[in-house]
C-alpha positions in Angstrom: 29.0 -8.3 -56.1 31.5 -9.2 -53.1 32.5 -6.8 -50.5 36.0 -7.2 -49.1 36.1 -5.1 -46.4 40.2 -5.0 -45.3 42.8 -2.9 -42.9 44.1 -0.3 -45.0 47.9 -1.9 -45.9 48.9 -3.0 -48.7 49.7 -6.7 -47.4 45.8 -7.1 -46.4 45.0 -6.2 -49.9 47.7 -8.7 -51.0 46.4 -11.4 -49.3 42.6 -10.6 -50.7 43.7 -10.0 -53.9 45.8 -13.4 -54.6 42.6 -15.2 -53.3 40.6 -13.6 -55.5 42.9 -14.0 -58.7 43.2 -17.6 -57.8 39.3 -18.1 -57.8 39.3 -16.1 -61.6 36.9 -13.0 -60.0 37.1 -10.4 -62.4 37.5 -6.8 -61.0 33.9 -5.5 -61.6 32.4 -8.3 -59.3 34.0 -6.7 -56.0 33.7 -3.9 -53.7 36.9 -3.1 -51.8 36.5 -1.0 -48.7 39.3 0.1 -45.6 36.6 1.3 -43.5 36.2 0.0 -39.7 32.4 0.9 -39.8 31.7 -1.2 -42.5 33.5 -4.2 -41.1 30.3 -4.8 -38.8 28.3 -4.8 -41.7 30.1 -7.6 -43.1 31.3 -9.8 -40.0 31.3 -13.2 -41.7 33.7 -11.4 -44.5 33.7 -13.0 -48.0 33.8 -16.7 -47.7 34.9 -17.1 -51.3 38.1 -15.2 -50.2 38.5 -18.1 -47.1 39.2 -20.6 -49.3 42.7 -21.8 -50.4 44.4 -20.4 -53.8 43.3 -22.9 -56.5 46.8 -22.2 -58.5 50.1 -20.0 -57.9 50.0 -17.0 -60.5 53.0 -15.3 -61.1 53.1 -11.0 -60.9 55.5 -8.8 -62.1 57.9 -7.6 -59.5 57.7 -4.9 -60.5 54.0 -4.4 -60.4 54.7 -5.4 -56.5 56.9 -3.2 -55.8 54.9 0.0 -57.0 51.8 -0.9 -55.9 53.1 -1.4 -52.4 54.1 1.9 -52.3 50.7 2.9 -54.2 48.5 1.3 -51.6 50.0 4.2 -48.7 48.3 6.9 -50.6 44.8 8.0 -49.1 42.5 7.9 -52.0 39.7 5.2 -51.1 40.0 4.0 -55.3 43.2 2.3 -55.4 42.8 -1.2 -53.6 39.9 -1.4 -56.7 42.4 0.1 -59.5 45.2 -1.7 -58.3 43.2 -5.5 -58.6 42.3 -4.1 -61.7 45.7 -3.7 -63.0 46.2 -7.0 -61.2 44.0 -8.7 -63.0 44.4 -7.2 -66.5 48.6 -8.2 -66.0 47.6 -11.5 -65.4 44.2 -13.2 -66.3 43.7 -10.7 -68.5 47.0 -11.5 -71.0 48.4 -8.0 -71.0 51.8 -8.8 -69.6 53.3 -5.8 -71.1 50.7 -3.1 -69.2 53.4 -1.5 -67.1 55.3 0.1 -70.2 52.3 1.4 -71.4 52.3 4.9 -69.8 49.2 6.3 -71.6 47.2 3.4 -69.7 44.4 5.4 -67.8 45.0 3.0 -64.8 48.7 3.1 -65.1 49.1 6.3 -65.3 47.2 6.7 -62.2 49.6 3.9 -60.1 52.0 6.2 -61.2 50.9 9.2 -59.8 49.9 7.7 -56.4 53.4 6.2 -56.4 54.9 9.7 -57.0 52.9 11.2 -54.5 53.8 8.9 -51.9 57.3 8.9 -52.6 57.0 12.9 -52.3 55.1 12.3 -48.6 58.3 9.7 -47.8 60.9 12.0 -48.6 58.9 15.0 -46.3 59.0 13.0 -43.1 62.5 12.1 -43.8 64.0 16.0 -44.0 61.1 17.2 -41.2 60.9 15.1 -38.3 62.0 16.5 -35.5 62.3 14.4 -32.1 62.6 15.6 -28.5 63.7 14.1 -25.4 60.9 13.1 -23.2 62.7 10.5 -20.7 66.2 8.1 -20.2 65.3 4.4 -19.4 65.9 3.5 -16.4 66.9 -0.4 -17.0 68.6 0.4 -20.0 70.2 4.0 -19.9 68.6 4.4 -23.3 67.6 8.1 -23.9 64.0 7.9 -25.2 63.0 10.6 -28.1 59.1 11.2 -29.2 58.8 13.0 -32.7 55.3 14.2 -34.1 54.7 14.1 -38.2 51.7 15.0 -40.2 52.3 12.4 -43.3 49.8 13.2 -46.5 49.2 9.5 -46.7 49.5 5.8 -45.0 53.7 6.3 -45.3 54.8 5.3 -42.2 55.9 1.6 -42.7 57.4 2.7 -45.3 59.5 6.2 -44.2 60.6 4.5 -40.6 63.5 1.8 -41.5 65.4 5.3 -42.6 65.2 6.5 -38.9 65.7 2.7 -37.4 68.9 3.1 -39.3 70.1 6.4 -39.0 69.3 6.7 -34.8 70.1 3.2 -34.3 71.4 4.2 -30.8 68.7 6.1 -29.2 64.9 4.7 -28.7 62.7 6.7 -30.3 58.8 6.8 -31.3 57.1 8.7 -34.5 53.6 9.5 -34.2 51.3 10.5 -37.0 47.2 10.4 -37.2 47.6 7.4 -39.3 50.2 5.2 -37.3 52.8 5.5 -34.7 56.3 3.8 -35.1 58.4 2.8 -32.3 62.2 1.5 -31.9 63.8 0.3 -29.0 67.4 -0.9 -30.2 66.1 -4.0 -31.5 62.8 -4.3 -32.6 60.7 -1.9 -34.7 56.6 -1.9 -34.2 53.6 0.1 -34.7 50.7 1.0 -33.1 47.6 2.9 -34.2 47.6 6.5 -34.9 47.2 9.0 -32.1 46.2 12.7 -32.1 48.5 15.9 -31.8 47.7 16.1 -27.9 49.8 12.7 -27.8 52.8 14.7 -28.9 55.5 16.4 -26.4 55.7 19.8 -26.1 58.8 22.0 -26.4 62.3 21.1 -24.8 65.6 22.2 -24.8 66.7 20.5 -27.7 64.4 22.7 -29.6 66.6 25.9 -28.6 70.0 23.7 -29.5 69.0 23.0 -33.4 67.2 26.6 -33.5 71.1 28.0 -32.8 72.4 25.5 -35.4 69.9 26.6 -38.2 70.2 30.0 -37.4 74.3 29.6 -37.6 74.0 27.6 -40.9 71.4 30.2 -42.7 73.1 31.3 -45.9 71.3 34.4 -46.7 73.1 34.7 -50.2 71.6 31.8 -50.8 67.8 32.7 -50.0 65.5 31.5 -52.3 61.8 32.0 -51.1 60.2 30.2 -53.6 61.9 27.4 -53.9 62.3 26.8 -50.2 58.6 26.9 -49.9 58.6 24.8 -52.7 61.3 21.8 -50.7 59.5 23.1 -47.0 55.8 23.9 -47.3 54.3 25.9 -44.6 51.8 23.4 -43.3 55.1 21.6 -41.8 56.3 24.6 -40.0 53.8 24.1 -37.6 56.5 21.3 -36.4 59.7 22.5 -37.1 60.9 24.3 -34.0 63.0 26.3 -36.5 60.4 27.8 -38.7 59.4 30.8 -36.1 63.0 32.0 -37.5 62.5 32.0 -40.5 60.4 35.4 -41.5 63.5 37.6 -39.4 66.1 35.9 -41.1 64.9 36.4 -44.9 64.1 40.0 -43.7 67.8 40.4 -42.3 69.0 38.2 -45.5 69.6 41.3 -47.8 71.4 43.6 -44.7 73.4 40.4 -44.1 74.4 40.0 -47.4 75.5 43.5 -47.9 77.9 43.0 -45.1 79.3 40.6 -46.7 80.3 42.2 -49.5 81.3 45.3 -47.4 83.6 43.0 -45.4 88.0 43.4 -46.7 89.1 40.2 -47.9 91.2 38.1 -45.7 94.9 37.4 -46.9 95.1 34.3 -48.1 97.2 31.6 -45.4 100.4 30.1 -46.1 100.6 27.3 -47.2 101.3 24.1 -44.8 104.6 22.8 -44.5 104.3 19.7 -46.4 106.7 17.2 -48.2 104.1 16.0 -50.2 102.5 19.1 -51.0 105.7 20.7 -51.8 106.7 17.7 -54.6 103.4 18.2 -56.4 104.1 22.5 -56.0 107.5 21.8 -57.7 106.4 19.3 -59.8 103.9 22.0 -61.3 106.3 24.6 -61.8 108.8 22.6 -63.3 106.4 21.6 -66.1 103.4 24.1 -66.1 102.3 22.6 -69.6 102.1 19.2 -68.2 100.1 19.9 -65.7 97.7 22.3 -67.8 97.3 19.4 -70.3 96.2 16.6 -67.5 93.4 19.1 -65.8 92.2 19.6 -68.9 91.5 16.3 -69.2 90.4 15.7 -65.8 
């Protein structure tokens, strides 16, 4: 039996892995760990796994591409499931193992992959940054955001953030591992405790008047917006303290609405164009009913 003892990311299990194909070791003759402590125990490390790949074997991309994604999620099994499924695509002659969805280990790829994909789409609707600081080489205003991630997502969730706050230098930090973007580079760094995040600012009170100006109480659905924003993320949100008072204002609100005389209706602008397509309508009503119906 080898141990492989690796970091817990999918490209150190990549790199194991391939060695391992390459040298024909079948999946039940290893041990795959992620754990720091056990690292110690095996200092020298596998020197099987040292030596160069005998032979390139090709993977299925697509393989590749979901277990990357699998390898974020938490459960200590999948580095072993997912050189099983490695092995069984390859060595093992079952090219077509991916389109069998009933597969015990495939179906459980899947799930992980779900799940993960879940935990990426969280951190992308919930983090919330504050301003902790400006540079004072650069004149870069420097944002902190804290995020409680399910699983290992955080290579994977940030290049949404390096995109969409290009401008500003920011820094995520979860238990797992802390992003960081300065306007040109994006790194990491180890996870870090809640106590590492900043407290309260004043951006806090600017988005709590924004939510509380775009709450649509005829739209309140409790379930289902516990459903899309669980409560162990309010804890974060600097909006969720109003929630409760707005559902219980929601149905007074909505009353008030409907209580509320309609407005008259505004004239319509003072357009050429506008006016063409107006005539245009009136002078062949038919016309026009015939080419919306077909729109």
């Amino acid at each position: 039996m080898r141990t492989i003892v690796i970091e817990p990311e999918y490209e150190a299990w990549r790199t194991a892995a391939r060695l391992l194909l390459a040298q024909s070791v079948k999946p039940d003759e290893v041990l795959w760990s992620d754990d720091p402590q056990e690292a110690s125990l095996f200092v020298s490390g596998d020197p099987a796994a040292k030596q160069p790949a005998a032979e390139v074997i090709k993977v299925p991309s697509a393989f590749m591409d979901m277990a990357r994604s699998a390898a974020a999620h938490t459960d200590s099994k999948r580095w072993a499931l997912l050189y099983r499924l490695l092995w069984r695509l390859t060595l093992g002659g079952e090219r077509h193992l991916l389109s069998m969805a009933t597969d015990r280990d495939v179906r459980q790829m899947q799930d992980w992959f779900k799940a993960v994909g879940r935990d990426i789409h969280k951190m992308h609707a919930f983090v919330r940054f504050r301003l902790v600081g400006v540079d004072a080489d650069t004149a870069r205003e420097q944002f902190v955001a804290w995020f409680e991630p399910d699983h290992r997502i955080v290579r994977l969730a940030t290049p949404f953030f390096q995109k969409r706050f290009a401008g500003m230098d920011w820094s995520i930090l979860t238990p797992y591992m802390c992003a960081h973007w300065d306007g040109e580079r994006l790194h990491f760094t180890s996870g870090v405790p809640r106590s590492s995040a900043p407290d309260e600012d004043a951006l806090d009170d600017l988005w709590r008047t924004y939510y509380r100006n775009i709450f649509n109480p005829a739209r309140v659905k409790i379930s289902a917006m516990q459903s899309e924003m669980p409560k162990k993320y309010w804890k974060n949100l600097p909006e969720a303290p109003l929630i409760a008072g707005l559902i219980a204002e929601s149905a007074g609100r909505v009353q008030g609405m409907l209580e509320t005389e309609e407005r008259p209706a505004k004239p319509a602008p003072n357009n050429a164009y506008l006016k063409s397509l107006h005539e245009m309508n009136q002078s062949n009503p038919a016309k026009s009913t015939e080419e919306s119906d077909k729109s």
